[in-house]
Structure formats: structure tokens, C-alpha cells
PDB file of N, CA, C and O in Angstrom:
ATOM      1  N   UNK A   1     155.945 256.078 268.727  1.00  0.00           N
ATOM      2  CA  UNK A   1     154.650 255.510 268.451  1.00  0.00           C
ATOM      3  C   UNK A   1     154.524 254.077 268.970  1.00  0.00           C
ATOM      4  O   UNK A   1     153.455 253.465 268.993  1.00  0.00           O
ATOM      5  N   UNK A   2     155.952 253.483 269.473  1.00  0.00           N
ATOM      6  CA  UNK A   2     155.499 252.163 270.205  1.00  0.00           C
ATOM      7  C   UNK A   2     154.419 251.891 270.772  1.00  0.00           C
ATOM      8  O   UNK A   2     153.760 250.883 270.517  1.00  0.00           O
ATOM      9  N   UNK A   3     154.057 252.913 271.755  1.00  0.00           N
ATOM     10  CA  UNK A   3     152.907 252.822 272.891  1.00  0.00           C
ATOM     11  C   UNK A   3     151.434 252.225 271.845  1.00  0.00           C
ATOM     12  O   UNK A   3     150.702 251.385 272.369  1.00  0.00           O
ATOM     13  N   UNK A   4     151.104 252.719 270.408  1.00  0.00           N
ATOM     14  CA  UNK A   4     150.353 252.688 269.998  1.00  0.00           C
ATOM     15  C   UNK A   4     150.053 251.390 269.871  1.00  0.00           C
ATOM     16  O   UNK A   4     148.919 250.950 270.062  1.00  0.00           O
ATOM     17  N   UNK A   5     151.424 250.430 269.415  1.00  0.00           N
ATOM     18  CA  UNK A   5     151.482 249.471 269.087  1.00  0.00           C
ATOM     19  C   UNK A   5     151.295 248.659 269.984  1.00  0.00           C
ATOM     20  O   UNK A   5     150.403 247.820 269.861  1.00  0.00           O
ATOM     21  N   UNK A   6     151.986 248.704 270.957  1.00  0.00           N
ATOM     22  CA  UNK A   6     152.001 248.243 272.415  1.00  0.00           C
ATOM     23  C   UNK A   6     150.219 247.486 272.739  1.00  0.00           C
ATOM     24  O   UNK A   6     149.746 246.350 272.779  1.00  0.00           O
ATOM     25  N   UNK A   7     149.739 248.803 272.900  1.00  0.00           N
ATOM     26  CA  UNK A   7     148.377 248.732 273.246  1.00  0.00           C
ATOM     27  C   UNK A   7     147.340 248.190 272.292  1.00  0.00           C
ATOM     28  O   UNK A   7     146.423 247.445 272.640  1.00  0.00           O
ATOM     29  N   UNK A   8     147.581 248.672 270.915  1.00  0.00           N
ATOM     30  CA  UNK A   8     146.947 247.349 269.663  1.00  0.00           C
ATOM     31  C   UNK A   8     147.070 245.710 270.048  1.00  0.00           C
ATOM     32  O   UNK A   8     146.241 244.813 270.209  1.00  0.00           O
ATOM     33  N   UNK A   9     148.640 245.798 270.116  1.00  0.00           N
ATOM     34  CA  UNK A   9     148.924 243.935 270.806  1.00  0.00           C
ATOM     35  C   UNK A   9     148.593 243.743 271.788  1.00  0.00           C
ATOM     36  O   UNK A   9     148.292 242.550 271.813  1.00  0.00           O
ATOM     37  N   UNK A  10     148.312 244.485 273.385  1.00  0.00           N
ATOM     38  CA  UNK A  10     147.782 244.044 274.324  1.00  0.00           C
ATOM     39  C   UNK A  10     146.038 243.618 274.207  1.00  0.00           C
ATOM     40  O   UNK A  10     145.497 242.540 274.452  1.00  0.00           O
ATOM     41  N   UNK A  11     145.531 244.723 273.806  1.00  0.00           N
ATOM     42  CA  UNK A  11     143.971 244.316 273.407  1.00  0.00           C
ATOM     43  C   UNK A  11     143.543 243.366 272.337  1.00  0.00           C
ATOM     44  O   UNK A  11     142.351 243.106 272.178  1.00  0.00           O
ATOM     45  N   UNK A  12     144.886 242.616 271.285  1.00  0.00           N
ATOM     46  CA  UNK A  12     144.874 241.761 270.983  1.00  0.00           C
ATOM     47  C   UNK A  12     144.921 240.523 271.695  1.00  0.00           C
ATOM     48  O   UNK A  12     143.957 239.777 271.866  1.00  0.00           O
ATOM     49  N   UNK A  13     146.012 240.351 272.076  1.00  0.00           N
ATOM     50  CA  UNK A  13     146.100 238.980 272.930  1.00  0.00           C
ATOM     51  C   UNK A  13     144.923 238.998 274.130  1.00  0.00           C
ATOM     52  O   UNK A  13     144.711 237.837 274.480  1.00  0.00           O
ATOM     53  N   UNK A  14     144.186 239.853 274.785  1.00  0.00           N
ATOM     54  CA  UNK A  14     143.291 239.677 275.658  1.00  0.00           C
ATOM     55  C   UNK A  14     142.118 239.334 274.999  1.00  0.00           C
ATOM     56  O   UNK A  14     141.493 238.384 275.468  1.00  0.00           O
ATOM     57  N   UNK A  15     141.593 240.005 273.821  1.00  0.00           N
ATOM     58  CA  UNK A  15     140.838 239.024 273.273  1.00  0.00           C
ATOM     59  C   UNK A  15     140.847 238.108 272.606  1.00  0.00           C
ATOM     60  O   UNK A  15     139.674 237.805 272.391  1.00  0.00           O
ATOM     61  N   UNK A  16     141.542 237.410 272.094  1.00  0.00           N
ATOM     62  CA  UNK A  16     142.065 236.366 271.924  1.00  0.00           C
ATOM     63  C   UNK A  16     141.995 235.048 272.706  1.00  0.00           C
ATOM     64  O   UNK A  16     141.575 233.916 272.468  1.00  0.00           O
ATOM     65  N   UNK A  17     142.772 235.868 274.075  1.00  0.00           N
ATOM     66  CA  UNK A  17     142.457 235.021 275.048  1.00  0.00           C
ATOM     67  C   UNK A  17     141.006 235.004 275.689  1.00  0.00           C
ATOM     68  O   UNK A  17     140.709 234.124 276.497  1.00  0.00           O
ATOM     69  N   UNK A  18     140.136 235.958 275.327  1.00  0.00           N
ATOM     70  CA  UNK A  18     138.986 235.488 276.046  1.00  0.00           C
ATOM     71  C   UNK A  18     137.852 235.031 275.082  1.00  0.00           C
ATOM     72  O   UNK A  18     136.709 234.688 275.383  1.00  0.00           O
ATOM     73  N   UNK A  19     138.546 235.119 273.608  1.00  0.00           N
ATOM     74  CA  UNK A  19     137.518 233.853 272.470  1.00  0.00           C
ATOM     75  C   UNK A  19     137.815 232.483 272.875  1.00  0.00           C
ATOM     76  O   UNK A  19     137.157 231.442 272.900  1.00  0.00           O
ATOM     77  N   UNK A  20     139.107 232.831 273.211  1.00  0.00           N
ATOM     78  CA  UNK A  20     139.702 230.717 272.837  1.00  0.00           C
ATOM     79  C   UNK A  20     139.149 230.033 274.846  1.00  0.00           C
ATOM     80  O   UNK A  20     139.150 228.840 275.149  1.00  0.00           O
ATOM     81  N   UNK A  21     138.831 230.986 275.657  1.00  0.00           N
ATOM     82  CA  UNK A  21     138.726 230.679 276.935  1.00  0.00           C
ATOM     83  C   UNK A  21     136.865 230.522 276.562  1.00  0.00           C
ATOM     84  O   UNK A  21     136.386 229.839 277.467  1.00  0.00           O
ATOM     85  N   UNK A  22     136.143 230.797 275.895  1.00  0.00           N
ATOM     86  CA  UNK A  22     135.148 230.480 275.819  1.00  0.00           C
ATOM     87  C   UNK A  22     134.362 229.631 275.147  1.00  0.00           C
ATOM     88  O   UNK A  22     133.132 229.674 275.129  1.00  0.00           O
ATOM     89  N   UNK A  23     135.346 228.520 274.351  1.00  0.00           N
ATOM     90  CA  UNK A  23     135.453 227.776 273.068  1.00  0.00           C
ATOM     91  C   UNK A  23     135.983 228.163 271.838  1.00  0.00           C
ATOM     92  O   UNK A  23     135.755 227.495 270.830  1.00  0.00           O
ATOM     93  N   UNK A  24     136.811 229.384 271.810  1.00  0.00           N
ATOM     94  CA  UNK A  24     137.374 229.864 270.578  1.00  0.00           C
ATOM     95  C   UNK A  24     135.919 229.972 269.542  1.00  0.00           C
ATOM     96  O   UNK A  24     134.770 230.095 269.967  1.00  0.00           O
ATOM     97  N   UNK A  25     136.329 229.889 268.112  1.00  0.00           N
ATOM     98  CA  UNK A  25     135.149 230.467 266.945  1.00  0.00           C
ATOM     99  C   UNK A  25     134.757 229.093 266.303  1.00  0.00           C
ATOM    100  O   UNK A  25     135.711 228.389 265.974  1.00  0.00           O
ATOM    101  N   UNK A  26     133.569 228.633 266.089  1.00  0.00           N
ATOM    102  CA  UNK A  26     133.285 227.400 265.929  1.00  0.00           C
ATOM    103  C   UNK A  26     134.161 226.551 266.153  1.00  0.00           C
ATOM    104  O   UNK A  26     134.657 225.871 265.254  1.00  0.00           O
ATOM    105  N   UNK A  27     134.551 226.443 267.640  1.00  0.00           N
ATOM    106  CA  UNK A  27     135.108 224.978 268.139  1.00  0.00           C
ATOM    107  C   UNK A  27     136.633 225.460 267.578  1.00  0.00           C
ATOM    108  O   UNK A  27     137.433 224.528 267.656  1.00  0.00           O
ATOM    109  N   UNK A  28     136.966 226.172 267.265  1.00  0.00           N
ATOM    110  CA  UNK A  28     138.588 226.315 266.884  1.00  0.00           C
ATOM    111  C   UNK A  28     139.432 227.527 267.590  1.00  0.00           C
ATOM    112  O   UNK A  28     138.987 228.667 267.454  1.00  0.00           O
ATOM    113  N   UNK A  29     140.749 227.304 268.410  1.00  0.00           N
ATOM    114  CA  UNK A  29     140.951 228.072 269.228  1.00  0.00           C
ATOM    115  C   UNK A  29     141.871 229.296 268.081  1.00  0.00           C
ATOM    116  O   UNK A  29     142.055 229.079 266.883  1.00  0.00           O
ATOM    117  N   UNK A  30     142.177 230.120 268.571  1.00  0.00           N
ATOM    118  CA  UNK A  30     143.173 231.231 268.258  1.00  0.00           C
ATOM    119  C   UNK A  30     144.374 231.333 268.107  1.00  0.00           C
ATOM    120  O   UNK A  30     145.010 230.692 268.944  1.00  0.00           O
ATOM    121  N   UNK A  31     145.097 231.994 267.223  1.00  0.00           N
ATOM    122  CA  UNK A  31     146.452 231.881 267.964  1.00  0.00           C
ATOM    123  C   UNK A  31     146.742 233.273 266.916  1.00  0.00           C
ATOM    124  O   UNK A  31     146.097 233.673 265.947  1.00  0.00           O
ATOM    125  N   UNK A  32     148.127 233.861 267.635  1.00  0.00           N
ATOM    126  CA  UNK A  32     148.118 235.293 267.342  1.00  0.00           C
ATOM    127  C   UNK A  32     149.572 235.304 267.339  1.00  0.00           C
ATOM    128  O   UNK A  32     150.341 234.968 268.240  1.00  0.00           O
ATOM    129  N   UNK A  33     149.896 235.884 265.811  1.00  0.00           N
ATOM    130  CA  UNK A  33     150.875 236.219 265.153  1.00  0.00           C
ATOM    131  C   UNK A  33     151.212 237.983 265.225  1.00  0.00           C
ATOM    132  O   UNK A  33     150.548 238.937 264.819  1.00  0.00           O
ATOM    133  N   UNK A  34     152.712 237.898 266.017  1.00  0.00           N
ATOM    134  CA  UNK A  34     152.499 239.149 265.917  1.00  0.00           C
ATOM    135  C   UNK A  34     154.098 239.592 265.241  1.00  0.00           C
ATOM    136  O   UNK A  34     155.157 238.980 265.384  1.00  0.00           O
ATOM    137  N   UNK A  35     153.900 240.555 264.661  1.00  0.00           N
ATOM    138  CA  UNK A  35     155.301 241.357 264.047  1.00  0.00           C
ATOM    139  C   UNK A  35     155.477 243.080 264.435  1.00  0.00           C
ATOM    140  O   UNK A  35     154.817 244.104 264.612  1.00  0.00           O
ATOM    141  N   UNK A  36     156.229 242.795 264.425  1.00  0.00           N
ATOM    142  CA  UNK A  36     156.478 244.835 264.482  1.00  0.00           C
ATOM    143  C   UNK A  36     157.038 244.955 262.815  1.00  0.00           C
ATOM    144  O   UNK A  36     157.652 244.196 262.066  1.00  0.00           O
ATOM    145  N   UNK A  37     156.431 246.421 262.687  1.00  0.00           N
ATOM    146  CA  UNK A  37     157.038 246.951 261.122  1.00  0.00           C
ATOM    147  C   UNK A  37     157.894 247.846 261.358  1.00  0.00           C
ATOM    148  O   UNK A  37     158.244 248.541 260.405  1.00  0.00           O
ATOM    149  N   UNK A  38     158.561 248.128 262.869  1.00  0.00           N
ATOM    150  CA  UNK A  38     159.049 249.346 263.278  1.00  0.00           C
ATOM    151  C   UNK A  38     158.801 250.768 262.434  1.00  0.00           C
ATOM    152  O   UNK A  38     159.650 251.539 261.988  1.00  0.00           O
ATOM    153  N   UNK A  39     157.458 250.843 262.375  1.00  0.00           N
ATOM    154  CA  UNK A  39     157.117 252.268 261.494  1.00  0.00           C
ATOM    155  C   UNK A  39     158.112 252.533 260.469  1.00  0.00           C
ATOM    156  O   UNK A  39     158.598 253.660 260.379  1.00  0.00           O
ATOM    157  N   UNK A  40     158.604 251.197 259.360  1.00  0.00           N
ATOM    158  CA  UNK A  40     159.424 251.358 257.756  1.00  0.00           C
ATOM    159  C   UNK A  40     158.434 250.504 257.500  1.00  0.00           C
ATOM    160  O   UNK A  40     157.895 249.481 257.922  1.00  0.00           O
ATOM    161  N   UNK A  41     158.361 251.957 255.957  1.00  0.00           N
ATOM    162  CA  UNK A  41     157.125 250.575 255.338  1.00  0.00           C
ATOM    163  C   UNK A  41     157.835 250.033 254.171  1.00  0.00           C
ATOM    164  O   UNK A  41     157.240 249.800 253.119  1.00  0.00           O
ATOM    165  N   UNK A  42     159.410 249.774 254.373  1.00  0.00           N
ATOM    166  CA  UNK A  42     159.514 248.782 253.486  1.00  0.00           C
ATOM    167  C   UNK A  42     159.652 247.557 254.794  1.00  0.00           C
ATOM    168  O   UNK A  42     160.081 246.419 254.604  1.00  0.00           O
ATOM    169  N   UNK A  43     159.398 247.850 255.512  1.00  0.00           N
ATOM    170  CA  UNK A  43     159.608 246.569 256.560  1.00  0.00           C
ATOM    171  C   UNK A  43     157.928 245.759 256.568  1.00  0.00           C
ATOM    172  O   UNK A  43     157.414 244.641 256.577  1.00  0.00           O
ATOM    173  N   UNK A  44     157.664 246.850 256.560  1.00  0.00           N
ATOM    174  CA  UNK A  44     155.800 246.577 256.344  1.00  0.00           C
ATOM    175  C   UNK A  44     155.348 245.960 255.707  1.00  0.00           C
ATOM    176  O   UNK A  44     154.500 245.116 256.000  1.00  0.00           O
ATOM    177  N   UNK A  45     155.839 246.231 254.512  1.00  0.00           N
ATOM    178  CA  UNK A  45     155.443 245.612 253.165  1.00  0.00           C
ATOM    179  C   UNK A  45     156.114 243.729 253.027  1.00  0.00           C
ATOM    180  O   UNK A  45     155.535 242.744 252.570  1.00  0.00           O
ATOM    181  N   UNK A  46     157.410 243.848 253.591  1.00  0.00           N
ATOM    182  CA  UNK A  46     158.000 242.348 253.941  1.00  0.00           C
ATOM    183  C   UNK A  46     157.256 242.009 254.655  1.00  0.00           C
ATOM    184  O   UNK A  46     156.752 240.979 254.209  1.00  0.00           O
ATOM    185  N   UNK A  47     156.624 242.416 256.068  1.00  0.00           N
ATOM    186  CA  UNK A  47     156.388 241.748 257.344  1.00  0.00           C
ATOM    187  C   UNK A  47     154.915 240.647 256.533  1.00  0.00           C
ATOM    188  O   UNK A  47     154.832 239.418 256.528  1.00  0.00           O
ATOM    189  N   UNK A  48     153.677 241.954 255.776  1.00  0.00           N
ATOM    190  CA  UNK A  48     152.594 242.099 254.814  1.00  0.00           C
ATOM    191  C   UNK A  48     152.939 240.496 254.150  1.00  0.00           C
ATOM    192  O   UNK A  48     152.291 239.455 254.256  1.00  0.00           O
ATOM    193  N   UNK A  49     153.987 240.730 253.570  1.00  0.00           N
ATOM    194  CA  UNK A  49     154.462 239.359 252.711  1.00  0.00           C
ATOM    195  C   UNK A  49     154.649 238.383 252.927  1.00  0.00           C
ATOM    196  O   UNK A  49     154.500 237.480 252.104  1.00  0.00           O
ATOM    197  N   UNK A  50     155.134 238.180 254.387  1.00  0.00           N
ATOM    198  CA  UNK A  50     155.323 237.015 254.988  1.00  0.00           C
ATOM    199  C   UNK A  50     154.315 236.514 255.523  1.00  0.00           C
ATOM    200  O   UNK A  50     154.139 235.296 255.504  1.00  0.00           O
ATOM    201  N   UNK A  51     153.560 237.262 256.036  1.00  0.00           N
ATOM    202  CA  UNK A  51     151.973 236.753 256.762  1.00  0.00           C
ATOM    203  C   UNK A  51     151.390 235.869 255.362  1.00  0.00           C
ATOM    204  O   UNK A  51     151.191 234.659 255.468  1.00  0.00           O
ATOM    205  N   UNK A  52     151.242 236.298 254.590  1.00  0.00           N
ATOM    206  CA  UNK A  52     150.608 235.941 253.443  1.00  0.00           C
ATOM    207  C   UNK A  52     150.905 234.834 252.629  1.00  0.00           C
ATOM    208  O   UNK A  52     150.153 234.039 252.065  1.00  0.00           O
ATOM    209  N   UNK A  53     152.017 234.911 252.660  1.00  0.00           N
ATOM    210  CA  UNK A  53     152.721 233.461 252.439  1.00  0.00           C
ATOM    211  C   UNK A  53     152.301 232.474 253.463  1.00  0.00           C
ATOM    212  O   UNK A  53     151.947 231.350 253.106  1.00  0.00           O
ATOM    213  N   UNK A  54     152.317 232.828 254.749  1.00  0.00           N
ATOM    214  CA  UNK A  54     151.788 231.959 255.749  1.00  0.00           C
ATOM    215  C   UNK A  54     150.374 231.723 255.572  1.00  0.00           C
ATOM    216  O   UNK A  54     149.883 230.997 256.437  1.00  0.00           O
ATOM    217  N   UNK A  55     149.795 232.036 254.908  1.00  0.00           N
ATOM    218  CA  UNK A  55     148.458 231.825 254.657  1.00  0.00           C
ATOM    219  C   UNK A  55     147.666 232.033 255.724  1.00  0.00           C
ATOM    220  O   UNK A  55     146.757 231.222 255.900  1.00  0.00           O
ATOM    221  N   UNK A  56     147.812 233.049 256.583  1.00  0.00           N
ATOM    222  CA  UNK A  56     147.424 233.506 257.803  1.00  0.00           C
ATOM    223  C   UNK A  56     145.529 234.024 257.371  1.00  0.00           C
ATOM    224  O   UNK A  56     145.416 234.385 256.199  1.00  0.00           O
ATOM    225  N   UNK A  57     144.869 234.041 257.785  1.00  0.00           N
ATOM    226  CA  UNK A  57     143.947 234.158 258.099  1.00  0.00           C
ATOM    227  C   UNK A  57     143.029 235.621 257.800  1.00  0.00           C
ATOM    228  O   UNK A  57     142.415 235.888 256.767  1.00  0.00           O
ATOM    229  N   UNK A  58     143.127 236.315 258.832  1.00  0.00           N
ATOM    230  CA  UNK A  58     143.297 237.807 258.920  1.00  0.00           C
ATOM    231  C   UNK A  58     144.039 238.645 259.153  1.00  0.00           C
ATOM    232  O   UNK A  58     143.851 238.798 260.360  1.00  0.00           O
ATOM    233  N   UNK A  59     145.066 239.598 258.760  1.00  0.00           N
ATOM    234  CA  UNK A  59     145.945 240.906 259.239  1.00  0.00           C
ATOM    235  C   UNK A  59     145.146 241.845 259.308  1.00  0.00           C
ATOM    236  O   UNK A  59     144.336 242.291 258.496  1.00  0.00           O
ATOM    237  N   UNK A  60     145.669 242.395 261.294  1.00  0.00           N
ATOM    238  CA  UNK A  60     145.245 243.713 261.795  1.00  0.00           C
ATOM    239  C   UNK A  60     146.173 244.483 261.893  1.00  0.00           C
ATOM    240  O   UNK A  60     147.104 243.979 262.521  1.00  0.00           O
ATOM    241  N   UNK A  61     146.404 245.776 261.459  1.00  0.00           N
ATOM    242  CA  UNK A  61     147.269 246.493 261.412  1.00  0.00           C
ATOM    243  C   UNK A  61     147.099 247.304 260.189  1.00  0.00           C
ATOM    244  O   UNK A  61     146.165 247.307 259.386  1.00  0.00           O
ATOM    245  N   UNK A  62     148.228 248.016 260.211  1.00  0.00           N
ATOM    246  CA  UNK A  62     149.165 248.486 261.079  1.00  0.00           C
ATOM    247  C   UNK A  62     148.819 249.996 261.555  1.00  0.00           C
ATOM    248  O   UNK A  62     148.472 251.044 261.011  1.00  0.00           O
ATOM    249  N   UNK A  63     149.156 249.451 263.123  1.00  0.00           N
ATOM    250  CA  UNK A  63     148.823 250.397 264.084  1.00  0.00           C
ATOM    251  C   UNK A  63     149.120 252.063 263.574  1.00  0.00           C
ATOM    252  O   UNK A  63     148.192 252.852 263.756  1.00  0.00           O
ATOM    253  N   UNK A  64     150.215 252.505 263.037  1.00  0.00           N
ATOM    254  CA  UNK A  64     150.070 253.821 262.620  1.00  0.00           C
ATOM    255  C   UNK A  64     150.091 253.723 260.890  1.00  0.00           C
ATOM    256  O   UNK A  64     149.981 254.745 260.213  1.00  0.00           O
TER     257      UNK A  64
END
């Protein structure tokens, strides 16, 4: 199921890169955190945990 993932993170970082290439979202650029959960969702659930602690923003995922 890599490929799935693969292609989630590529169409991530391209838009990404083409918000922050146009002024990013009110004047603030992007930046993109990425993890693999290697399809364990007790890895998921850590990866889940750590974003959150980071006080990250939005989580997209997970791809499967």
C-alpha cells in the first residue's frame, strides 16, 4: 500500500508548494510534516500523538 501513500505525500507537497508560491494562506507560508504509520495502528496512534503534541495545525491521513 506504499504507492497509496506515496501519492497522498506527493499531491501534498505540490500543493503546498503551489499555496506558499502564491503567498501561502493569509500572508503565512506552509510547511509539511510528514510521517509514515507503516500501516500499524499502534504506530498510528503514536505518530497521531506526536503531531498533537506538536500542536500541528491540521492532520491528513491516514492514507489507508
Amino acid at each position: 500500500m506504499a504507492d497509496l501513500g506515496i501519492a497522498g505525500r506527493d499531491g501534498a507537497i505540490l500543493a503546498m508548494e503551489q499555496i506558499n508560491a502564491t503567498g501561502g494562506i493569509n500572508g503565512r507560508s506552509l510547511s509539511l510534516i510528514i510521517r509514515d504509520d507503516q500501516q500499524n495502528s499502534n504506530i498510528a496512534a503514536k505518530v497521531v500523538n506526536d503531531l498533537v503534541h506538536q500542536k500541528v495545525v491540521a492532520i491528513v491521513g491516514h492514507m489507508t
